[in-house]
PQR file with spaces between the fields and no chain letter, atoms N, CA, C, O and H, PARSE charges and radii, in Angstrom:
ATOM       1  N    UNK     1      -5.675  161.098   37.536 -0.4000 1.5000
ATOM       2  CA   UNK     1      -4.919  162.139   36.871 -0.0000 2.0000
ATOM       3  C    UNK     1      -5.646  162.638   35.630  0.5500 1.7000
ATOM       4  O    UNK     1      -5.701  163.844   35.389 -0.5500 1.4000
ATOM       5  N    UNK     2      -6.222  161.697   34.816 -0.4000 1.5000
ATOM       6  CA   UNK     2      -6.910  161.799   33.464 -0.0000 2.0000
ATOM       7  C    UNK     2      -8.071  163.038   34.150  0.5500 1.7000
ATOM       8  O    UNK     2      -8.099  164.155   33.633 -0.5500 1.4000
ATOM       9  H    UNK     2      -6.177  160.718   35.012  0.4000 1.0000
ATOM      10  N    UNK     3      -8.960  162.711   35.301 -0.4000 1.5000
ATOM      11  CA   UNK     3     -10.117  163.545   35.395 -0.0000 2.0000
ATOM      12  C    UNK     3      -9.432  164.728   35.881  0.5500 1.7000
ATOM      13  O    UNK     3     -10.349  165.398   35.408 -0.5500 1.4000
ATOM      14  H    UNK     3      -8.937  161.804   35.721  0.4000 1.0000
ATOM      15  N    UNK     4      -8.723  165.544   36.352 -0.4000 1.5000
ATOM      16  CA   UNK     4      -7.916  166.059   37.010 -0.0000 2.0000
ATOM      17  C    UNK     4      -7.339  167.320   35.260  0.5500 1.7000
ATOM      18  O    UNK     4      -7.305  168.549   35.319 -0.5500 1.4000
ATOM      19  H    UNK     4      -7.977  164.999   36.737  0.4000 1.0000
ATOM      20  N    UNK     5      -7.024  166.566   34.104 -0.4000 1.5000
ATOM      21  CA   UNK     5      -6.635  167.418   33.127 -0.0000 2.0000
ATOM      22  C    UNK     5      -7.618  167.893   32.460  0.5500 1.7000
ATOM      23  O    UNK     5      -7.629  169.028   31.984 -0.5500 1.4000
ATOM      24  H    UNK     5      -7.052  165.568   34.055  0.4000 1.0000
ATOM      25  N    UNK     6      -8.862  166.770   32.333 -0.4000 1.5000
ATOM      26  CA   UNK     6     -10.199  166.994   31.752 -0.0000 2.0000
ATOM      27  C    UNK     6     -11.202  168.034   32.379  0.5500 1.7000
ATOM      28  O    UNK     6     -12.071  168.660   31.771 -0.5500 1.4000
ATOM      29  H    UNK     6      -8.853  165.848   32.720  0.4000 1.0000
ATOM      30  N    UNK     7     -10.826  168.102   34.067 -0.4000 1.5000
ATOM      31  CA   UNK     7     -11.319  169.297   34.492 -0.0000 2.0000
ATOM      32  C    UNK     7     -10.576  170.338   34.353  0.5500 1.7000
ATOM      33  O    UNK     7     -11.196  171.330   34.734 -0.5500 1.4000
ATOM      34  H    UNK     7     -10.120  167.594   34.561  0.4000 1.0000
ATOM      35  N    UNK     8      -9.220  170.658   33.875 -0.4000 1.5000
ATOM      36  CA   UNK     8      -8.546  171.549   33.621 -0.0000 2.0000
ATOM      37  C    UNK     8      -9.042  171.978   32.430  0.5500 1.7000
ATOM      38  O    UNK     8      -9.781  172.960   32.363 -0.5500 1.4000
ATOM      39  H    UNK     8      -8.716  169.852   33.566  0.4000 1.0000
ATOM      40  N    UNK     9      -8.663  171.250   31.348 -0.4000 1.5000
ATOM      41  CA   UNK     9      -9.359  172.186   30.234 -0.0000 2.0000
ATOM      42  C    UNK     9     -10.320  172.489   29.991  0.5500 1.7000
ATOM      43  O    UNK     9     -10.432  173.248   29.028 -0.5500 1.4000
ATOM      44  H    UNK     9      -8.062  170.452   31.402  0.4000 1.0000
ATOM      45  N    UNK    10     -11.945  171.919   30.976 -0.4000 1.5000
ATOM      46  CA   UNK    10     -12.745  172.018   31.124 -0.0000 2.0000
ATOM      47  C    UNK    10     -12.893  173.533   31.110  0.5500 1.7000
ATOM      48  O    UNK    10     -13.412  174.251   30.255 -0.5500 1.4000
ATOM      49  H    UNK    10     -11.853  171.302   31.758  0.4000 1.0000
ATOM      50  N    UNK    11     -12.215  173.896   32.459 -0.4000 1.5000
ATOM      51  CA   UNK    11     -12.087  175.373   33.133 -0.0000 2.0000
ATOM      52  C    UNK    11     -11.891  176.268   31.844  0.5500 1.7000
ATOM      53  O    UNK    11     -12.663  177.179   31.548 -0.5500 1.4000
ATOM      54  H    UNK    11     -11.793  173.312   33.153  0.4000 1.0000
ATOM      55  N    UNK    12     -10.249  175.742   30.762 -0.4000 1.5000
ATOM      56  CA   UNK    12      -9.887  176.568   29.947 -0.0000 2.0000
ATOM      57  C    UNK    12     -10.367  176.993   28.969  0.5500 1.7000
ATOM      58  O    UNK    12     -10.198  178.096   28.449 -0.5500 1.4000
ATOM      59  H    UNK    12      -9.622  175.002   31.003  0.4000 1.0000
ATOM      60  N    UNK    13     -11.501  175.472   28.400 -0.4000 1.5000
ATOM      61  CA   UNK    13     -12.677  175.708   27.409 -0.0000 2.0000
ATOM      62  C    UNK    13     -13.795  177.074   27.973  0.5500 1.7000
ATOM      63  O    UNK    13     -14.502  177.780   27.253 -0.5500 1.4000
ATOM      64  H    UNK    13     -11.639  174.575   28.822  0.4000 1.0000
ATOM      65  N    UNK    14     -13.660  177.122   29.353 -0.4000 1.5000
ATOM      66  CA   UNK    14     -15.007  177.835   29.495 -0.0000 2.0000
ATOM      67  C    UNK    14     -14.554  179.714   29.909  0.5500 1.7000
ATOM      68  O    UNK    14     -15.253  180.722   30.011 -0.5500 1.4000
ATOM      69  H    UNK    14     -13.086  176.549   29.938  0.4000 1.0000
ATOM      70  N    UNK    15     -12.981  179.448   30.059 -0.4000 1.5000
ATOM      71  CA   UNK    15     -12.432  180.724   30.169 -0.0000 2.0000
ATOM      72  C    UNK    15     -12.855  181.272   28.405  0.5500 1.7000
ATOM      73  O    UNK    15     -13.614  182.174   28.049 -0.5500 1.4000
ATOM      74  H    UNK    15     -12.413  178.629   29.976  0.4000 1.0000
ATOM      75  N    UNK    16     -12.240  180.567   27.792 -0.4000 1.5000
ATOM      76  CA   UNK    16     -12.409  181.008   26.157 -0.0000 2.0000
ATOM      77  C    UNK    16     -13.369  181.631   25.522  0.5500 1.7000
ATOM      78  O    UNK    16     -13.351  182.541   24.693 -0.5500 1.4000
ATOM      79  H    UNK    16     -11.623  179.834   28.081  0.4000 1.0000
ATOM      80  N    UNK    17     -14.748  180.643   26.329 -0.4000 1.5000
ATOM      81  CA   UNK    17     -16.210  180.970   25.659 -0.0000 2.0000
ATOM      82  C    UNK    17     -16.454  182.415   26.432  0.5500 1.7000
ATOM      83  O    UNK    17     -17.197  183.325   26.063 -0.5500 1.4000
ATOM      84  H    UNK    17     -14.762  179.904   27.002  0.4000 1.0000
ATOM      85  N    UNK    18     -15.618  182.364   27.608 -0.4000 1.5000
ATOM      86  CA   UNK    18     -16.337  183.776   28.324 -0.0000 2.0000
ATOM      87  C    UNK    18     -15.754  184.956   27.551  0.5500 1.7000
ATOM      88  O    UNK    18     -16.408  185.973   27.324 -0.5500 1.4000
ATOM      89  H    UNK    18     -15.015  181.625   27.907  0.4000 1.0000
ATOM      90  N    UNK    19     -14.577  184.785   27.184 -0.4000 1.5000
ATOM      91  CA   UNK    19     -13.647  185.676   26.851 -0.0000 2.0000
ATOM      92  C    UNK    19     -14.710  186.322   25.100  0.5500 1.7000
ATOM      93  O    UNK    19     -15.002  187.413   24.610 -0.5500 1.4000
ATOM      94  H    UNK    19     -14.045  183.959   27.369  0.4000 1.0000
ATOM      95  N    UNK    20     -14.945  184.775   24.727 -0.4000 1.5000
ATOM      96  CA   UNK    20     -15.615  185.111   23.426 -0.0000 2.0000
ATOM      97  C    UNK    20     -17.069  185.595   23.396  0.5500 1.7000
ATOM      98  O    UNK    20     -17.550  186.094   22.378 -0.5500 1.4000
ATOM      99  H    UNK    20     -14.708  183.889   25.124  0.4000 1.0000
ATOM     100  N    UNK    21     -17.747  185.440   24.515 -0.4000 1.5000
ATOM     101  CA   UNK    21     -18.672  186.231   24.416 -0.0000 2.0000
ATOM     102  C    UNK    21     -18.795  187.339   25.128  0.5500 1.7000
ATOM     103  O    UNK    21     -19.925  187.816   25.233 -0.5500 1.4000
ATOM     104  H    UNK    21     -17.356  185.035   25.341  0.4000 1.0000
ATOM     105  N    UNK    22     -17.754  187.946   25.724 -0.4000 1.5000
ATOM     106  CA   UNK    22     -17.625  189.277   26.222 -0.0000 2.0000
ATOM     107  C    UNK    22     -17.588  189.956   24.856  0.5500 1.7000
ATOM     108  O    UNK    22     -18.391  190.823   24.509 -0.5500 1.4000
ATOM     109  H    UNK    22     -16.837  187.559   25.638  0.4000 1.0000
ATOM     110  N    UNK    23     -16.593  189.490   24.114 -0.4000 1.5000
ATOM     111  CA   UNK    23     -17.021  190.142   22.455 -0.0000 2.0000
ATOM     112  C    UNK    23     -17.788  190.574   22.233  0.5500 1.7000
ATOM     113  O    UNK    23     -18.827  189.916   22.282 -0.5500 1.4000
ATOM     114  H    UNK    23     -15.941  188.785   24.396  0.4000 1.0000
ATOM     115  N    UNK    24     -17.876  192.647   21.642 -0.4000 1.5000
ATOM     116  CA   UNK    24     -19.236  193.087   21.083 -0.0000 2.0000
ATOM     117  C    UNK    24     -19.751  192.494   19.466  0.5500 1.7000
ATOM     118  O    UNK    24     -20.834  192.633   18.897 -0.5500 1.4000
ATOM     119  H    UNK    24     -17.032  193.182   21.603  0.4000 1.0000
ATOM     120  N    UNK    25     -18.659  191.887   19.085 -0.4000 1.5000
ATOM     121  CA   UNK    25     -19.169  191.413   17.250 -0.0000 2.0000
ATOM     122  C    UNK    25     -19.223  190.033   17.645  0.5500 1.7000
ATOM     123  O    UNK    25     -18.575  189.246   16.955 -0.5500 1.4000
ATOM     124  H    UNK    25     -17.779  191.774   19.546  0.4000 1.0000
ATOM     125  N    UNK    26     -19.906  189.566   18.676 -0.4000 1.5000
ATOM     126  CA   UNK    26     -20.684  187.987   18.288 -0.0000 2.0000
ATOM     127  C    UNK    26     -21.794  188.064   18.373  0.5500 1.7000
ATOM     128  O    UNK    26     -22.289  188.625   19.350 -0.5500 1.4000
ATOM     129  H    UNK    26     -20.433  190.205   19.237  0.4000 1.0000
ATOM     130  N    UNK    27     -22.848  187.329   17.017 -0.4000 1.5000
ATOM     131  CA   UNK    27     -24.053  187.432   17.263 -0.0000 2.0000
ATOM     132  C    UNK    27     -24.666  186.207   17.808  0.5500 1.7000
ATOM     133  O    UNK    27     -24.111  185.179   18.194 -0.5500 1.4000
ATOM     134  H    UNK    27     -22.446  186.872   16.223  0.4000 1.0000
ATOM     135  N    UNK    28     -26.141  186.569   17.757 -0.4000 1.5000
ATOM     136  CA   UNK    28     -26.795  185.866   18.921 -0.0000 2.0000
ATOM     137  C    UNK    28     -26.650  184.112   18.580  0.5500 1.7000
ATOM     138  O    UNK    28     -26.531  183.136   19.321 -0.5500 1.4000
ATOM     139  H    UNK    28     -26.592  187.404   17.443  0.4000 1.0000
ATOM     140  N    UNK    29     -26.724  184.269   17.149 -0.4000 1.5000
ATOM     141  CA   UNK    29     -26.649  182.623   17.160 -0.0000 2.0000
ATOM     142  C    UNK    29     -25.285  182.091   18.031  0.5500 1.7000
ATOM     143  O    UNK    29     -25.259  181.267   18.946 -0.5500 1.4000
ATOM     144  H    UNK    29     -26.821  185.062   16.547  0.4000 1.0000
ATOM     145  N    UNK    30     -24.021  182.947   17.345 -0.4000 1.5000
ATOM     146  CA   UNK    30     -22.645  182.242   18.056 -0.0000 2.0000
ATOM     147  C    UNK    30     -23.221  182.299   19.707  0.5500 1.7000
ATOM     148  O    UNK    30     -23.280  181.373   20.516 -0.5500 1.4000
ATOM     149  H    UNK    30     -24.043  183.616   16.602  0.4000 1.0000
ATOM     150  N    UNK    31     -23.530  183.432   19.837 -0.4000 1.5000
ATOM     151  CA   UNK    31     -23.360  183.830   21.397 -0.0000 2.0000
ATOM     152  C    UNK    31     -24.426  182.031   22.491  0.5500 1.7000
ATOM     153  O    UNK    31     -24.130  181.255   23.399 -0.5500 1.4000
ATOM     154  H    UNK    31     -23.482  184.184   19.180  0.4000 1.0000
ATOM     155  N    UNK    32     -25.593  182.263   21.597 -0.4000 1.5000
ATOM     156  CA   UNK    32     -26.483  181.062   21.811 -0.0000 2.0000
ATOM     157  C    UNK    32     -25.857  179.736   21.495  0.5500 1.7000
ATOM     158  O    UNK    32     -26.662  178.834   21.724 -0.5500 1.4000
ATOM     159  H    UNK    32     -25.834  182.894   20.859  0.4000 1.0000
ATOM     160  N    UNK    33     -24.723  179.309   21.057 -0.4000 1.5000
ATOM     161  CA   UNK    33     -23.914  178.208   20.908 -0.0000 2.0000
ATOM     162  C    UNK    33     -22.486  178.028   21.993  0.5500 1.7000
ATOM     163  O    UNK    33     -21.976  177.037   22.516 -0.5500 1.4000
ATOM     164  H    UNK    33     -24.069  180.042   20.871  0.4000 1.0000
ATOM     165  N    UNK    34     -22.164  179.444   22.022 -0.4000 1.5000
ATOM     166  CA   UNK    34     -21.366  179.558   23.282 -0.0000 2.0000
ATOM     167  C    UNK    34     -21.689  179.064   24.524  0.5500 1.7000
ATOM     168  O    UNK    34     -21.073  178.257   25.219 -0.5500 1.4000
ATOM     169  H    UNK    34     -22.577  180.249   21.596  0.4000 1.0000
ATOM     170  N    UNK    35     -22.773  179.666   24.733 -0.4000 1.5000
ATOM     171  CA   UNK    35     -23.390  179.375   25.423 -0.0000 2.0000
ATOM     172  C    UNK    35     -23.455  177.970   26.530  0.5500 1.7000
ATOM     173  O    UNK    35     -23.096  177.612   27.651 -0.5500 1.4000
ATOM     174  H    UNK    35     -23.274  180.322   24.168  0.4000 1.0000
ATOM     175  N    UNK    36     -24.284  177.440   25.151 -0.4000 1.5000
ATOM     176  CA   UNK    36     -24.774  176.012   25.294 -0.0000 2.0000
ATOM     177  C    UNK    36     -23.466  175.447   25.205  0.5500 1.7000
ATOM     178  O    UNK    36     -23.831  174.331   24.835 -0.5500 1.4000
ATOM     179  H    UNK    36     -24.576  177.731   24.240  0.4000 1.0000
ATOM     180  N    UNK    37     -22.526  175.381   25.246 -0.4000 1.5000
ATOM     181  CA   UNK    37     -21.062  174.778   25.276 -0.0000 2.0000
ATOM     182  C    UNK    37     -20.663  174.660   26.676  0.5500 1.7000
ATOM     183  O    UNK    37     -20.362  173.740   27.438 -0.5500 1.4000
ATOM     184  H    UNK    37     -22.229  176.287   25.546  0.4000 1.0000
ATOM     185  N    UNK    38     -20.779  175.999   26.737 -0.4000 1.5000
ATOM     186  CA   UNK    38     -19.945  176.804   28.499 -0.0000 2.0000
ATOM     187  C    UNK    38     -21.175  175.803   29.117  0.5500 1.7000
ATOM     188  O    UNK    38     -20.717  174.784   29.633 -0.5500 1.4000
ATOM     189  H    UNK    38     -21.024  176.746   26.119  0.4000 1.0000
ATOM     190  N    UNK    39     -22.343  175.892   29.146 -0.4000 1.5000
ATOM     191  CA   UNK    39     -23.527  174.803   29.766 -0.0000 2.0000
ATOM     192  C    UNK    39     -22.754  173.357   30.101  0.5500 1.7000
ATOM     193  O    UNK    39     -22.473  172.883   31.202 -0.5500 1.4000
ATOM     194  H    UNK    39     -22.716  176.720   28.726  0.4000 1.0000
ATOM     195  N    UNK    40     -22.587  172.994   29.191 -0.4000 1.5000
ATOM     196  CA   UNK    40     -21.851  171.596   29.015 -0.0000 2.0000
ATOM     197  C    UNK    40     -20.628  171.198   29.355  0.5500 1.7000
ATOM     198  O    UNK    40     -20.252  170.057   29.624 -0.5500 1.4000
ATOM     199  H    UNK    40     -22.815  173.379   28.296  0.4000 1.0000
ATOM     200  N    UNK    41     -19.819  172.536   29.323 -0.4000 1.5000
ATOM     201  CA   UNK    41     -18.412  172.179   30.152 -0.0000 2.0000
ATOM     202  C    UNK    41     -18.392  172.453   31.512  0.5500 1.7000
ATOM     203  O    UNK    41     -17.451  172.155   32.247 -0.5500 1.4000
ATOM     204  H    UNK    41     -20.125  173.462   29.105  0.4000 1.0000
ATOM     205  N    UNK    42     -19.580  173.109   31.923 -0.4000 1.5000
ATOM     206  CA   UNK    42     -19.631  173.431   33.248 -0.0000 2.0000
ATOM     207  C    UNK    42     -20.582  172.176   34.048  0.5500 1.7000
ATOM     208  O    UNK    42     -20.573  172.001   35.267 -0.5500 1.4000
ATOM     209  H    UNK    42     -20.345  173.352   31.325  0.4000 1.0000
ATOM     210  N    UNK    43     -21.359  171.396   33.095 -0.4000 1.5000
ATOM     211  CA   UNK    43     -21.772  170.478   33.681 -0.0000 2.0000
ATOM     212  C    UNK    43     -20.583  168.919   33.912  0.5500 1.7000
ATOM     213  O    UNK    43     -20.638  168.013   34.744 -0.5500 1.4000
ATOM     214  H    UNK    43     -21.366  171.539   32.105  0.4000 1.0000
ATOM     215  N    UNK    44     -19.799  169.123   33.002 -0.4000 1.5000
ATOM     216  CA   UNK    44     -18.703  168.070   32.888 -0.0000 2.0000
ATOM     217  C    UNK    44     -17.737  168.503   34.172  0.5500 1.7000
ATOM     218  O    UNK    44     -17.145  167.534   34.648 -0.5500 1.4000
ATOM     219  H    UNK    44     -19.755  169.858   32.326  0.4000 1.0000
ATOM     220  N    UNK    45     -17.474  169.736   34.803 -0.4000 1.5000
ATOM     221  CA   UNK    45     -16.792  169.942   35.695 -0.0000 2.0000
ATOM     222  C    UNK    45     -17.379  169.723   37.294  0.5500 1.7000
ATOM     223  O    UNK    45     -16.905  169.405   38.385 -0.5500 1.4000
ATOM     224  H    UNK    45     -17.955  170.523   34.417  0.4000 1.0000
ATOM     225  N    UNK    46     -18.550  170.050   36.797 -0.4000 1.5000
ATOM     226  CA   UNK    46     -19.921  169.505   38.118 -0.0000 2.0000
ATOM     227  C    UNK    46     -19.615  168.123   38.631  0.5500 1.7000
ATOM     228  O    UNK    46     -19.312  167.840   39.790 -0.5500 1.4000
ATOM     229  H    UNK    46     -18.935  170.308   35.911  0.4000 1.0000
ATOM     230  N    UNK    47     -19.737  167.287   37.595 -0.4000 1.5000
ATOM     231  CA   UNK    47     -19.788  165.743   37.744 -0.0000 2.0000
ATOM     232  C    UNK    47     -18.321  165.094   38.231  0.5500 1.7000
ATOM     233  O    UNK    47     -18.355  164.071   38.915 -0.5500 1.4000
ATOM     234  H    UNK    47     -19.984  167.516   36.653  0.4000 1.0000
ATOM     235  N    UNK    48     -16.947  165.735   37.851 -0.4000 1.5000
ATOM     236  CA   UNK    48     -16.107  165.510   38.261 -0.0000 2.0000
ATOM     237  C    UNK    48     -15.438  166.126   39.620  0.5500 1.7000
ATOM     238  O    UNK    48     -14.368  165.638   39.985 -0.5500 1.4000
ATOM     239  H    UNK    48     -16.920  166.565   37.295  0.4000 1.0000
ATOM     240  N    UNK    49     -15.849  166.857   40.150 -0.4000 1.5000
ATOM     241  CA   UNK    49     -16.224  167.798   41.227 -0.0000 2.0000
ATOM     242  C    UNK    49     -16.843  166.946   42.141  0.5500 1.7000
ATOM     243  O    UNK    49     -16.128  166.524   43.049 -0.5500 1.4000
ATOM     244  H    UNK    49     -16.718  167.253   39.854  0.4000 1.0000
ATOM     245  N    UNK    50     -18.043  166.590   42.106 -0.4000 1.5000
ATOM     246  CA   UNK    50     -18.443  165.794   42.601 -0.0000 2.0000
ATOM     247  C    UNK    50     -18.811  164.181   42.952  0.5500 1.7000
ATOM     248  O    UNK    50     -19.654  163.601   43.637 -0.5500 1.4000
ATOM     249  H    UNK    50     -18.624  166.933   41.368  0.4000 1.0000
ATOM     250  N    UNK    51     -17.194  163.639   41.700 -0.4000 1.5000
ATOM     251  CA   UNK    51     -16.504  162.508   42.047 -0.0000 2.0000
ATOM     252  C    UNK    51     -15.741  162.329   43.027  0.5500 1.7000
ATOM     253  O    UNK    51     -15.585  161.418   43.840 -0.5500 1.4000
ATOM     254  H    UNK    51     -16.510  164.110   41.143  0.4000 1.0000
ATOM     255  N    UNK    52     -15.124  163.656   42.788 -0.4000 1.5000
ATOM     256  CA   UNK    52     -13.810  163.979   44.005 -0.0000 2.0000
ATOM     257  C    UNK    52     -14.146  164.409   45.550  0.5500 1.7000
ATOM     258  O    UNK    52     -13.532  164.289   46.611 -0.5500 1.4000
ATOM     259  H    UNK    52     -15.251  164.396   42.128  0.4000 1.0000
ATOM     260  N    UNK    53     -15.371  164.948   45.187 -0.4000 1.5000
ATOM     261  CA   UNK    53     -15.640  164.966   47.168 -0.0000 2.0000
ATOM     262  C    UNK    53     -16.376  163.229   47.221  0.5500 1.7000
ATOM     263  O    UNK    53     -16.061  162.983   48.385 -0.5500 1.4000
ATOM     264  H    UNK    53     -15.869  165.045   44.326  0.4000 1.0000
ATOM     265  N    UNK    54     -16.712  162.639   47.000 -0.4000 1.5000
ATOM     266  CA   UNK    54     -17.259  161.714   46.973 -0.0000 2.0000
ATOM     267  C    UNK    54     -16.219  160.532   47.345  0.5500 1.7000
ATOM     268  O    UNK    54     -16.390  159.587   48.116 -0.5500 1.4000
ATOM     269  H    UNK    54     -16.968  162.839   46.054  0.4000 1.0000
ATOM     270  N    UNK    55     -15.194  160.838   46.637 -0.4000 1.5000
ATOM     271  CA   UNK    55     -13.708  160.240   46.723 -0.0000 2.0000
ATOM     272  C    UNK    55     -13.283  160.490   48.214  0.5500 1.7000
ATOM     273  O    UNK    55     -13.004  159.614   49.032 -0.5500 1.4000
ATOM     274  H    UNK    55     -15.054  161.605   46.011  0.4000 1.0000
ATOM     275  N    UNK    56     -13.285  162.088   48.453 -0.4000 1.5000
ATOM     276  CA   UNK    56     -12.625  162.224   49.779 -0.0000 2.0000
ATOM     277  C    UNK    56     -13.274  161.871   50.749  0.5500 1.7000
ATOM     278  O    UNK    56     -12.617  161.332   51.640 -0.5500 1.4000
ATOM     279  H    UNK    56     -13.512  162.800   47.789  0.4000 1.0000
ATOM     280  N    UNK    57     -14.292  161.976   50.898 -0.4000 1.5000
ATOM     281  CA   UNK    57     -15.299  160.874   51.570 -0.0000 2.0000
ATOM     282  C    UNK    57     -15.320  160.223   52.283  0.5500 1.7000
ATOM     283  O    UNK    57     -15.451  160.300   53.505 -0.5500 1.4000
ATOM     284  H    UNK    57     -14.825  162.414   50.175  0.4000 1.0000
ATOM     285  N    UNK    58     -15.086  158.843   51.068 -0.4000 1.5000
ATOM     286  CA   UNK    58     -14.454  157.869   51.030 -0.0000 2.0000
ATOM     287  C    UNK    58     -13.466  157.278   51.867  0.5500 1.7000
ATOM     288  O    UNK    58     -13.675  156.396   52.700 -0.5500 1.4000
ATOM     289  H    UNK    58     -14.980  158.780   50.075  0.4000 1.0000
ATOM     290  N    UNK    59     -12.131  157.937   51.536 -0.4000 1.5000
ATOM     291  CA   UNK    59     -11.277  158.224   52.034 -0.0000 2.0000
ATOM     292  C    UNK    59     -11.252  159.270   53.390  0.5500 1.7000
ATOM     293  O    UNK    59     -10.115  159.452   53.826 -0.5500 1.4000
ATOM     294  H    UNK    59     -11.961  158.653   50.860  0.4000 1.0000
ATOM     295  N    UNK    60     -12.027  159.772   53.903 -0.4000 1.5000
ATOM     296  CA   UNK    60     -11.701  160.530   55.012 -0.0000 2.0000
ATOM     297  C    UNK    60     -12.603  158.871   56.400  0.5500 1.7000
ATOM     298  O    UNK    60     -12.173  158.404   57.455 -0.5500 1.4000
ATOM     299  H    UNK    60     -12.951  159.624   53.549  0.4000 1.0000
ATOM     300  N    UNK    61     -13.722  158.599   55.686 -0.4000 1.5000
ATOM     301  CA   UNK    61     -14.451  157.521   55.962 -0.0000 2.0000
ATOM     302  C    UNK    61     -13.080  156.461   56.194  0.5500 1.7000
ATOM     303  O    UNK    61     -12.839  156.368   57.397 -0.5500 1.4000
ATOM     304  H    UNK    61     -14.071  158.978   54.829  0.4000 1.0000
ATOM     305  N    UNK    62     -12.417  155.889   55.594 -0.4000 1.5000
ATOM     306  CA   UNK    62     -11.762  154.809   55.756 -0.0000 2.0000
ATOM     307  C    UNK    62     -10.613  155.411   57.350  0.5500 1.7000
ATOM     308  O    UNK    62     -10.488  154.863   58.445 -0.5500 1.4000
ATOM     309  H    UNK    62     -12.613  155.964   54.616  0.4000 1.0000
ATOM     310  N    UNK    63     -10.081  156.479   56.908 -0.4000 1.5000
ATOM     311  CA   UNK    63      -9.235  156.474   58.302 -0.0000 2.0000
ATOM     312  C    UNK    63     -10.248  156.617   59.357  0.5500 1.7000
ATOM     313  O    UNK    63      -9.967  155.641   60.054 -0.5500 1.4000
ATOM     314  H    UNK    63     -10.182  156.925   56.019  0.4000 1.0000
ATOM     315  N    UNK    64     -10.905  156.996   59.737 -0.4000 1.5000
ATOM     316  CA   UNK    64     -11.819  157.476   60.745 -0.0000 2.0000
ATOM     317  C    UNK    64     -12.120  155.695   61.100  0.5500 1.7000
ATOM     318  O    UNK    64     -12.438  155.441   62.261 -0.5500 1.4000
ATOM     319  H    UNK    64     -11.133  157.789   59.171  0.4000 1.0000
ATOM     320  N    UNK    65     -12.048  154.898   60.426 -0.4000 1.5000
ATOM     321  CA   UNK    65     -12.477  153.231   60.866 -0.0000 2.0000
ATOM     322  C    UNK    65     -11.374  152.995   60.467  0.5500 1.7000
ATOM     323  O    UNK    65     -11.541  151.989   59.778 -0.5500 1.4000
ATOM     324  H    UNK    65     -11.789  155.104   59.482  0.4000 1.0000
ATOM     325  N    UNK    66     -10.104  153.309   60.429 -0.4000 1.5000
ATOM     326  CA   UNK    66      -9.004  152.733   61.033 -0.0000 2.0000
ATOM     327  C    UNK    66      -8.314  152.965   62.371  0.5500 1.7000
ATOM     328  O    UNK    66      -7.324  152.301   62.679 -0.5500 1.4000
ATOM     329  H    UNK    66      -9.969  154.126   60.989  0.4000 1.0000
Protein backbone atom coordinates (compact mmCIF):
# COMPACT_ATOMS: atom_id res chain seq x y z
CA UNK A 1 0.00 0.00 0.00
CA UNK A 2 2.95 2.36 1.18
CA UNK A 3 4.57 1.89 -2.59
CA UNK A 4 1.25 2.30 -4.19
CA UNK A 5 0.87 6.20 -2.39
CA UNK A 6 4.60 6.89 -3.00
CA UNK A 7 3.93 6.21 -6.62
CA UNK A 8 0.97 8.38 -6.41
CA UNK A 9 2.53 11.38 -5.36
CA UNK A 10 5.30 10.50 -7.31
CA UNK A 11 2.93 11.09 -10.43
CA UNK A 12 1.57 14.37 -8.47
CA UNK A 13 5.14 15.71 -7.78
CA UNK A 14 5.80 15.39 -11.49
CA UNK A 15 2.32 16.77 -12.66
CA UNK A 16 3.46 20.05 -10.63
CA UNK A 17 6.99 20.31 -12.11
CA UNK A 18 5.29 20.03 -15.57
CA UNK A 19 2.72 22.44 -14.82
CA UNK A 20 5.73 24.68 -13.46
CA UNK A 21 7.73 24.54 -16.21
CA UNK A 22 5.19 25.11 -18.82
CA UNK A 23 5.54 28.58 -17.06
CA UNK A 24 6.91 31.45 -19.37
CA UNK A 25 8.63 33.35 -16.07
CA UNK A 26 10.83 30.34 -14.98
CA UNK A 27 14.32 30.69 -15.60
CA UNK A 28 16.77 28.34 -16.72
CA UNK A 29 18.32 27.65 -13.44
CA UNK A 30 14.63 26.82 -11.80
CA UNK A 31 13.66 25.23 -15.07
CA UNK A 32 17.25 23.07 -14.84
CA UNK A 33 16.25 22.02 -11.17
CA UNK A 34 12.78 21.11 -12.23
CA UNK A 35 13.96 19.29 -14.23
CA UNK A 36 16.39 17.22 -12.48
CA UNK A 37 13.54 16.55 -9.88
CA UNK A 38 10.84 15.37 -12.54
CA UNK A 39 14.30 13.03 -13.53
CA UNK A 40 14.16 11.62 -10.11
CA UNK A 41 10.56 11.20 -9.54
CA UNK A 42 10.23 9.57 -12.68
CA UNK A 43 13.01 7.31 -11.88
CA UNK A 44 11.38 6.47 -8.34
CA UNK A 45 8.16 5.54 -10.29
CA UNK A 46 10.32 3.31 -12.79
CA UNK A 47 11.62 1.22 -9.92
CA UNK A 48 8.28 0.77 -8.32
CA UNK A 49 6.66 -0.08 -11.59
CA UNK A 50 8.89 -2.47 -12.00
CA UNK A 51 8.48 -4.07 -8.52
CA UNK A 52 4.98 -4.58 -9.36
CA UNK A 53 5.26 -6.45 -12.64
CA UNK A 54 7.88 -8.40 -11.04
CA UNK A 55 5.33 -9.05 -8.23
CA UNK A 56 2.72 -10.12 -10.78
CA UNK A 57 4.99 -12.43 -12.08
CA UNK A 58 5.45 -13.90 -9.31
CA UNK A 59 2.20 -14.37 -8.63
CA UNK A 60 0.84 -15.22 -12.06
CA UNK A 61 4.02 -17.93 -11.79
CA UNK A 62 2.64 -19.42 -8.54
CA UNK A 63 -0.97 -20.27 -9.92
CA UNK A 64 0.20 -21.59 -13.17
CA UNK A 65 2.21 -24.39 -10.61
CA UNK A 66 -0.73 -24.74 -8.73
Amino acid sequence: MSQTKTFENNLSQLADIISKMEQSDVGLEESLKLYEHGIKMTRECQKIIDAAEKKIESLMTQQTNN
